[in-house]
C-alpha positions as CSV (number, residue, x, y, z in Angstrom):
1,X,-25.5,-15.3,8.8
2,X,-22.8,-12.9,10.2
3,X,-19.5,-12.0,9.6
4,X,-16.8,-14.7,9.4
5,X,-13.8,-14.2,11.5
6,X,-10.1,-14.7,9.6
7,X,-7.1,-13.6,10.1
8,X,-6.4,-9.8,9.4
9,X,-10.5,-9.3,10.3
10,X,-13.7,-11.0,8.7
11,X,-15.5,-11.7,6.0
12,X,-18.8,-11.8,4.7
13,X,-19.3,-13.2,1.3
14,X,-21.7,-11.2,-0.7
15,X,-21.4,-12.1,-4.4
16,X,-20.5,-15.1,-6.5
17,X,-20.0,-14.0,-9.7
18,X,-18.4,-16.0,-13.1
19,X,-16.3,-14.3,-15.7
20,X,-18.1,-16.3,-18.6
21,X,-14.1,-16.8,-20.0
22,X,-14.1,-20.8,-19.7
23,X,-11.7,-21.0,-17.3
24,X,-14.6,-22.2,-14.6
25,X,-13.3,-19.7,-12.0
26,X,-15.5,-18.0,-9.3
27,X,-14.9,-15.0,-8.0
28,X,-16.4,-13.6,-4.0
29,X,-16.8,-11.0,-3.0
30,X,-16.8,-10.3,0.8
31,X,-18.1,-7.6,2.1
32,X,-15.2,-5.4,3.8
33,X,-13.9,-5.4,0.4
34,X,-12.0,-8.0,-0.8
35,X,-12.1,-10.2,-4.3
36,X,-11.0,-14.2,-4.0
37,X,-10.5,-16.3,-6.8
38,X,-11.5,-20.3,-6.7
39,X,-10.1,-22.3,-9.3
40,X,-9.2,-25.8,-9.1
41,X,-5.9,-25.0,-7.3
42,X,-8.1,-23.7,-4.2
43,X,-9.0,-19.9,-3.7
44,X,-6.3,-16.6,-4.0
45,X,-6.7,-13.0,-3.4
46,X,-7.9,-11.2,-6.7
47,X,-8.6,-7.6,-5.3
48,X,-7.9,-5.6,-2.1
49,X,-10.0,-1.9,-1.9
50,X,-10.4,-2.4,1.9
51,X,-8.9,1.0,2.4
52,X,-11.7,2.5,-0.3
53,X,-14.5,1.1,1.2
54,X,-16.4,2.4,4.5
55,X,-15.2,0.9,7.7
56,X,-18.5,-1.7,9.1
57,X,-19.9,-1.6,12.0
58,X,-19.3,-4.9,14.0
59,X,-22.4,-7.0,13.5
60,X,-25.1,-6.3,10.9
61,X,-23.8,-3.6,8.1
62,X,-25.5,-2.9,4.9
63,X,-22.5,-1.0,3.2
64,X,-19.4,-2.7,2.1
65,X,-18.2,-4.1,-1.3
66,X,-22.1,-4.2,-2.7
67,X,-21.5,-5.8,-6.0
68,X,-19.2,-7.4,-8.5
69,X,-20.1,-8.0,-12.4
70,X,-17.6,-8.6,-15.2
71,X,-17.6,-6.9,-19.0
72,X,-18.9,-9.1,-21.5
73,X,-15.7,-9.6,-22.9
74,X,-13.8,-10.2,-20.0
75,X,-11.5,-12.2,-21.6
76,X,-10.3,-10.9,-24.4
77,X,-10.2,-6.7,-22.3
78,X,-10.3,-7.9,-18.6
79,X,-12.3,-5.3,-17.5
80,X,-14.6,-6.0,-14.5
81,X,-16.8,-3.8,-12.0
82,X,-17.1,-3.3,-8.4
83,X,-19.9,-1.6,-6.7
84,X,-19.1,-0.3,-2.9
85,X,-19.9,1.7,-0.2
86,X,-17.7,5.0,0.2
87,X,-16.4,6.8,3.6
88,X,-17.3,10.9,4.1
89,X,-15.8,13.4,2.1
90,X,-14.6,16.4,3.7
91,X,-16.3,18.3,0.8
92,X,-19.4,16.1,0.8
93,X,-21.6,15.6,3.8
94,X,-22.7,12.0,3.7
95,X,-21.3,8.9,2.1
96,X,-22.2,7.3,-1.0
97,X,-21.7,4.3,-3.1
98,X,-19.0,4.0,-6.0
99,X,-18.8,2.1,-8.7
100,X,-15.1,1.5,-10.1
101,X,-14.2,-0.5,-13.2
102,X,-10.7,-2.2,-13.0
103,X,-8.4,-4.1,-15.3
104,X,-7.3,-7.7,-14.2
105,X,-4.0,-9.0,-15.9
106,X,-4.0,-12.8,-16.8
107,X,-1.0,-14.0,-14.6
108,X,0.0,-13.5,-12.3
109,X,-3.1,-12.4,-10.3
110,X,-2.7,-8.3,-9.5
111,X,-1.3,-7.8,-6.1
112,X,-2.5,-4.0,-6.8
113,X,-5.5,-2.8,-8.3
114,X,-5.4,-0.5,-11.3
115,X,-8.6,1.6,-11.5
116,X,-9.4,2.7,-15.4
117,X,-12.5,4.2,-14.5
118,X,-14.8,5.6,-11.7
119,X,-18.0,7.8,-10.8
C-alpha cells in the first residue's frame, strides 16, 4: 500500500477510529496529517496539522500523523488526541513525536484546530 495521490498532495490512511458518541461517524487519519469525518452525508475535513507534522519522504515514511484516540466522554467534553511525528527544533537535535489533545465543537466542523494541551 502507498501513498494515495489527491489534490493538494496524498494521503495514506493510517487510523480508523469511532468516537463511541452514537452518532456512527468514523474518523481517518492520513498520514501527512489530516483528520476526515464519514457520516452518512459522505466524508469532510475534521482536522488540518499538516504544517505541525514532519514533511515525508516520497514513498515509504514511518513518521506522520501516528495515532488518533478520542476521550471517553467525547461527547459530552469533545476532547480527542492526536499522536504525530514532529520536524527539528533549532534547540533540539533530532525530531520527536507529539502528542496534542484538541477540542472539537459540534457544528459546524472546526475549520481551525484549537490545541488545549500538549507534551
Amino acid at each position: 500500500m502507498g501513498l494515495e495521490p489527491v489534490a493538494g498532495g496524498f494521503t495514506m490512511p493510517v487510523a480508523l477510529a469511532s468516537p463511541g458518541d452514537g452518532t456512527g461517524r468514523l474518523f481517518v487519519a492520513d498520514l501527512p496529517g489530516t483528520v476526515r469525518v464519514i457520516d452518512g452525508d459522505g466524508h469532510r475535513p475534521f482536522l488540518d496539522i499538516t504544517d505541525l507534522v514532519v514533511d515525508l519522504r516520497s514513498g515509504y515514511d514511518e513518521r506522520g500523523l501516528l495515532g488518533l484516540a478520542f476521550h471517553p466522554r467525547f461527547a459530552e467534553n469533545g476532547r480527542f488526541f492526536v499522536y504525530y511525528s514532529a520536524p527539528l527544533r533549532p534547540v533540539r537535535r533530532r525530531a520527536g513525536t507529539t502528542r496534542a489533545g484538541y477540542r472539537s465543537f459540534p457544528s459546524p466542523p472546526p475549520t481551525g484546530r484549537t490545541p488545549v494541551r500538549s507534551g
